[in-house]
C-alpha positions as CSV (number, residue, x, y, z in Angstrom):
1,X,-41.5,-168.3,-56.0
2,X,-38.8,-170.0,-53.8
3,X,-38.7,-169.0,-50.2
4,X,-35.6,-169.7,-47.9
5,X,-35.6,-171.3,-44.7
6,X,-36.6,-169.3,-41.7
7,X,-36.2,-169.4,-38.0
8,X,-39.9,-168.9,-36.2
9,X,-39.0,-166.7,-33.0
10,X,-39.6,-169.0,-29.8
11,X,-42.8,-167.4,-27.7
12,X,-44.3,-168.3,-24.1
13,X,-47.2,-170.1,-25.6
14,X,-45.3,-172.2,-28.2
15,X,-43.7,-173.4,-25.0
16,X,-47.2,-173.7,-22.8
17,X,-48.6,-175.9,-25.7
18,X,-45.6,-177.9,-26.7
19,X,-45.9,-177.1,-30.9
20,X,-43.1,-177.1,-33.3
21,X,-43.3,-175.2,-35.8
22,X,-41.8,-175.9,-39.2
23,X,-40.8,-173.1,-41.5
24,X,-38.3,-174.4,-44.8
25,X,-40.6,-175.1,-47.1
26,X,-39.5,-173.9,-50.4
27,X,-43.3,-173.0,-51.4
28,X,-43.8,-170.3,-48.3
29,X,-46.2,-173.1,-46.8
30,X,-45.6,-173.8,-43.1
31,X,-46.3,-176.6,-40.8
32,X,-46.7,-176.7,-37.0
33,X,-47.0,-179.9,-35.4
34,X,-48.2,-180.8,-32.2
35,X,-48.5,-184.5,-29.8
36,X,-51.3,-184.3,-28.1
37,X,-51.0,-185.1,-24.4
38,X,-54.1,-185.3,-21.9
39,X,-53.2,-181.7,-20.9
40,X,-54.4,-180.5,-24.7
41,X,-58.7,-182.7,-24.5
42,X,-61.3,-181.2,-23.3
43,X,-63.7,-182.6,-21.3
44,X,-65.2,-185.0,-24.1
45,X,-61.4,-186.3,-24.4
46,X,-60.7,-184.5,-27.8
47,X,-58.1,-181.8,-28.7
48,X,-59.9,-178.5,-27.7
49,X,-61.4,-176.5,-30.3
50,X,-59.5,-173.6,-29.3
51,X,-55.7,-175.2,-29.7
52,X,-57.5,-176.0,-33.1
53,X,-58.0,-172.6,-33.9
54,X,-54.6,-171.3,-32.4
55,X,-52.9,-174.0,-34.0
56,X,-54.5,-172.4,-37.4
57,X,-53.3,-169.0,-36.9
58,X,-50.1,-170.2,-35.8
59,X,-49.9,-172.2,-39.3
60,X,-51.1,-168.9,-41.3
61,X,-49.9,-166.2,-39.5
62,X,-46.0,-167.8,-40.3
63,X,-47.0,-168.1,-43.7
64,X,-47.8,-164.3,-43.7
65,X,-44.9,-163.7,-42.0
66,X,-42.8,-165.8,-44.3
67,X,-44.4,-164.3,-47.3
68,X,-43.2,-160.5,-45.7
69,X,-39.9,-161.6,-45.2
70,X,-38.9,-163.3,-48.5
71,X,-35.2,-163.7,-48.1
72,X,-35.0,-161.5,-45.3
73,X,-35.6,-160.8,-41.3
74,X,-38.5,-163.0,-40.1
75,X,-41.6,-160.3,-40.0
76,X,-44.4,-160.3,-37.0
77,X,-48.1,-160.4,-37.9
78,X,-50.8,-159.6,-36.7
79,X,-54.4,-161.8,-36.9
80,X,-56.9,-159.3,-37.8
81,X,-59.9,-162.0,-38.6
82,X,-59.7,-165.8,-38.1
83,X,-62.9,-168.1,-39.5
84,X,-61.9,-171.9,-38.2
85,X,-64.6,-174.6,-39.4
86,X,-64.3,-177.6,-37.0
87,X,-64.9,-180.9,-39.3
88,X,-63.6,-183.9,-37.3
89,X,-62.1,-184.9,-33.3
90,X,-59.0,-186.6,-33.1
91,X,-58.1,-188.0,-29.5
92,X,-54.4,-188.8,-29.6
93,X,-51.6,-189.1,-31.8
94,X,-50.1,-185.9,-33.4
95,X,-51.8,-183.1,-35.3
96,X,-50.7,-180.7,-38.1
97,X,-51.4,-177.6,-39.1
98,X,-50.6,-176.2,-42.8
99,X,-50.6,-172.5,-43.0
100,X,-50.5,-170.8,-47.1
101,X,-50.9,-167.4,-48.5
102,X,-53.7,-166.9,-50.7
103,X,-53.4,-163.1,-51.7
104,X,-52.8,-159.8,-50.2
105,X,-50.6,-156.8,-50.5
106,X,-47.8,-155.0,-48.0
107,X,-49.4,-154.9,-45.2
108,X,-52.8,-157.1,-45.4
109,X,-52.4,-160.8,-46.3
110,X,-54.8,-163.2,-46.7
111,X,-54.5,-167.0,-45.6
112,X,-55.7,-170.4,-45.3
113,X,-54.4,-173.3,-43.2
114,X,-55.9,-177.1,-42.2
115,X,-55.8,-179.0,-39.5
116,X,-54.7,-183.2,-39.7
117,X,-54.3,-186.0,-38.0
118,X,-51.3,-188.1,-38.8
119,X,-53.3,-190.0,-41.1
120,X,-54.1,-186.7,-43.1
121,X,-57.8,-186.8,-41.9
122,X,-59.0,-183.3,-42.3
123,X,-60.0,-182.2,-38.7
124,X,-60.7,-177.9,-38.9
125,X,-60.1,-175.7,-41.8
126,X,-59.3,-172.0,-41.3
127,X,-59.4,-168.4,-43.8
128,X,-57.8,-165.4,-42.1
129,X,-56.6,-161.8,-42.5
130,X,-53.8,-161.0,-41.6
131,X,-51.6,-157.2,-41.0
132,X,-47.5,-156.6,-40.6
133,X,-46.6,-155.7,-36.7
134,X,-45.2,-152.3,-36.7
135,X,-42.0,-152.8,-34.7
């Protein structure tokens, strides 16, 4: 299956947390990538396992939403369930996040995504479900 480009809406935390993501893959796959700054560490000075796990759904959720929208209007999701397994720190640099659909129907979707460094170290690995907004 080919999927076009689309355009991922711009929203408040996107801006907060400084990601970009990335959604032209031809597979339905998407990427959001983020430089870390001193602003995303937690106290141990490593990214925060909770931008891991939004940078996850982020990554999946646009797949889902991708996967909805096929050739047309980009379509909001909602996470219904989100399971993040935290495998590695990273400290600076940047991090990405791949986001794919793994099954589902209309309105549920399952999805995966992973977390790398820009070496393609795996850092946290996430399964989710995921529901079409009603708009």
């Amino acid at each position: 299956m080919h999927y076009p480009p689309h355009d991922a809406p711009s929203s408040g935390v996107e801006k907060l947390i400084g990601f970009r993501p990335d959604l032209s893959n031809p597979d339905g796959s998407t990427r959001v990538t983020l430089d870390l700054g001193p602003q995303h560490l937690n106290v141990s000075g490593v990214l925060h396992g909770g931008l891991h796990t939004m940078l996850l759904d982020v990554a999946a959720g646009f797949a889902c939403a991708r996967h909805c929208a096929m050739s047309g209007a980009f379509v909001p999701m909602l996470t219904l369930s989100l399971t993040t397994d935290y495998i590695n720190a990273v400290r600076e640099g940047s991090v990405v996040a791949t986001g794919r659909v793994t099954g589902g129907g209309y309105k549920i979707l399952y999805a995966e995504a992973q977390l790398q460094d820009a070496t393609g170290k795996l850092l946290s690995r996430a399964t989710g479900v995921f529901k079409r907004a009603k708009i």
